[in-house]
Backbone as CSV, one residue per row, in Angstrom:
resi,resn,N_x,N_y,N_z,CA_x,CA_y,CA_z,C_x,C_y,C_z
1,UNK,0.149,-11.134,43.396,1.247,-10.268,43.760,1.384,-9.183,42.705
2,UNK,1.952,-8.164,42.988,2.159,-6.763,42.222,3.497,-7.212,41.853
3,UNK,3.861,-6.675,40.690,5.606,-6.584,39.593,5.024,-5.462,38.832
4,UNK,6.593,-5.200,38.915,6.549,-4.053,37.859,7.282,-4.871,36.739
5,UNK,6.557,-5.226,35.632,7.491,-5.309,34.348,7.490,-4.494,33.222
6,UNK,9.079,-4.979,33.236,8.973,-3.120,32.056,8.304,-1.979,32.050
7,UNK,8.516,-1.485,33.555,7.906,-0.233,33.735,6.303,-0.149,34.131
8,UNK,5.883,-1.216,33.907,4.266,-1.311,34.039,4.056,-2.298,34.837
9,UNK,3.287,-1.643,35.946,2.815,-2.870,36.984,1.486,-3.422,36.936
10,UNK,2.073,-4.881,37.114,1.076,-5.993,36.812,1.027,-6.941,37.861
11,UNK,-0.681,-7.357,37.540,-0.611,-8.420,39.202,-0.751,-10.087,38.628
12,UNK,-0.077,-11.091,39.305,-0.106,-11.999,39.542,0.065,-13.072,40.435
13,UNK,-0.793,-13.970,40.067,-0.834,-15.204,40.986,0.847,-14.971,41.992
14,UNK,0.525,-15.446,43.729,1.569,-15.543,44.279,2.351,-16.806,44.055
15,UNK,1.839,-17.565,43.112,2.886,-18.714,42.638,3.196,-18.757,41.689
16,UNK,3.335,-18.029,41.031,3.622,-17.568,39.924,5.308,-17.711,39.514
17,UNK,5.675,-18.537,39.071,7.296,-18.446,38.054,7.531,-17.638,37.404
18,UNK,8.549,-16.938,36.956,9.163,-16.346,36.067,9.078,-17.314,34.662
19,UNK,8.710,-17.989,34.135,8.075,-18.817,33.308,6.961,-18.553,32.953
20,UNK,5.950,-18.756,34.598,4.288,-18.427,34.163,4.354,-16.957,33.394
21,UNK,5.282,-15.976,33.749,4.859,-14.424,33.940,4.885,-14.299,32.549
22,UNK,5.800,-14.950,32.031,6.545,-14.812,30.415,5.570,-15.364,29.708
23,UNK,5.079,-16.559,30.158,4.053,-16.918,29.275,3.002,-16.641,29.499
24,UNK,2.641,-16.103,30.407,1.255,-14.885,30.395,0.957,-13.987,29.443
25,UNK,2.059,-13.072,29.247,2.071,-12.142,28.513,2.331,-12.356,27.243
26,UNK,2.624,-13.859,26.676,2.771,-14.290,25.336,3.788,-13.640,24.912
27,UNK,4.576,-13.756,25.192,6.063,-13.124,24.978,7.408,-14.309,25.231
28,UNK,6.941,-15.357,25.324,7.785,-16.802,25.155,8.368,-16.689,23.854
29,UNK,8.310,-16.676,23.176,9.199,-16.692,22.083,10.253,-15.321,21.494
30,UNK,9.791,-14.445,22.241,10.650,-13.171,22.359,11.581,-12.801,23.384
31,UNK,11.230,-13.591,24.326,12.316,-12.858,25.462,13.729,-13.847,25.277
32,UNK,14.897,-13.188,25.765,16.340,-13.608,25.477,16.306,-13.486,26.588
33,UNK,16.871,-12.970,27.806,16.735,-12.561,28.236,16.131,-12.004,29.896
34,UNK,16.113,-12.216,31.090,15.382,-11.690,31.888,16.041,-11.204,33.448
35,UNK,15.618,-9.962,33.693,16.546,-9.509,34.870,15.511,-9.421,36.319
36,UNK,16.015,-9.508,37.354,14.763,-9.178,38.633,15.779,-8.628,39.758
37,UNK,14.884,-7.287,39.629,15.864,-6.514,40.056,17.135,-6.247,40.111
38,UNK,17.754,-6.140,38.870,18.608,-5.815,38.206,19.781,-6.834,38.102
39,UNK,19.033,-7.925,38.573,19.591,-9.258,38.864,19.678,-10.577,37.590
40,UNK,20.343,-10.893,36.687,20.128,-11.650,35.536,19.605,-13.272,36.153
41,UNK,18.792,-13.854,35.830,18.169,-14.831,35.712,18.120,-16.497,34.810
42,UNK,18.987,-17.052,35.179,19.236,-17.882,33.966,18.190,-17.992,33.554
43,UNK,17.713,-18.250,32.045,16.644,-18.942,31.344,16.374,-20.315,32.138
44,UNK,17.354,-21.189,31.985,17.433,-23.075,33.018,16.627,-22.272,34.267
45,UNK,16.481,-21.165,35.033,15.875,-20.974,36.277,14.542,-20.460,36.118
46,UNK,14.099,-20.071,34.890,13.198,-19.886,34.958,11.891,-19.893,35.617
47,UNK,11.957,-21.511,34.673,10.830,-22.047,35.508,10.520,-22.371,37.246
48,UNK,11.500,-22.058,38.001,11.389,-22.433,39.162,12.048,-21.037,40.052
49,UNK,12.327,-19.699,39.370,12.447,-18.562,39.847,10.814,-17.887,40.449
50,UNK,10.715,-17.802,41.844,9.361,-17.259,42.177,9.700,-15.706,42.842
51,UNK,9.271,-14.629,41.617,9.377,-13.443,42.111,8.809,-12.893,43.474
52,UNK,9.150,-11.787,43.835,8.381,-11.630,45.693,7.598,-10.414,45.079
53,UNK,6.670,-9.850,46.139,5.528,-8.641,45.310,6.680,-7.352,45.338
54,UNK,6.509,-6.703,44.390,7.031,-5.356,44.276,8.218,-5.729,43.686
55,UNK,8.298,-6.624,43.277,9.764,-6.956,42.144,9.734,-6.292,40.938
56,UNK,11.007,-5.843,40.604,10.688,-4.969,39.155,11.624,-5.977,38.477
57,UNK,10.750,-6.574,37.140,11.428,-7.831,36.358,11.786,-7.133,35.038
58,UNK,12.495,-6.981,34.265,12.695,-6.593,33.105,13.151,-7.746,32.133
59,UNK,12.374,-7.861,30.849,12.372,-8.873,29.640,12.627,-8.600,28.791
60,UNK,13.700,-8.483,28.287,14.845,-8.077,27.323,14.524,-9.259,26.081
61,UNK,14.944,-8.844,24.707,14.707,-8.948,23.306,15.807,-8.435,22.625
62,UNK,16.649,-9.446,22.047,17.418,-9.111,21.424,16.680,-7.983,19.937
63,UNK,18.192,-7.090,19.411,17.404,-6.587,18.242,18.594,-6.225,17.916
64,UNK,18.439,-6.890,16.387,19.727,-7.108,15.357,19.636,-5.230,14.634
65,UNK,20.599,-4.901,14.310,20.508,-3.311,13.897,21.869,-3.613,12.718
66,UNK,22.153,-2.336,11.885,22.984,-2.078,11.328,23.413,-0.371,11.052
């Protein structure tokens, strides 16, 4: 399936979790975070959230500033 994440579209498996996607991209330990289609996502749903093709997912990262 086609997603757009973060602006850049990428293809994956149609069984694919919002789990697999995160840990595809090796970004498990960075994301806080995750929206689908502008929709917030519990983390607990992760693993069992299955995006549809043409979903735009965004993976948010906290960042401490001063």
């Amino acid at each position: 399936m086609t997603l757009i994440v973060n602006g850049e579209t990428k293809e994956f498996d149609n069984s694919s979790t919002l789990q697999d996607i995160i840990t595809n991209l090796q970004i498990e330990n960075k994301v806080m975070a995750a929206a689908v289609n502008m929709n917030i996502v519990k983390k607990d749903d992760w693993k069992n959230f299955i995006p549809k093709n043409d979903d735009k997912i965004e993976l948010l990262q906290f960042v401490g500033g001063g």
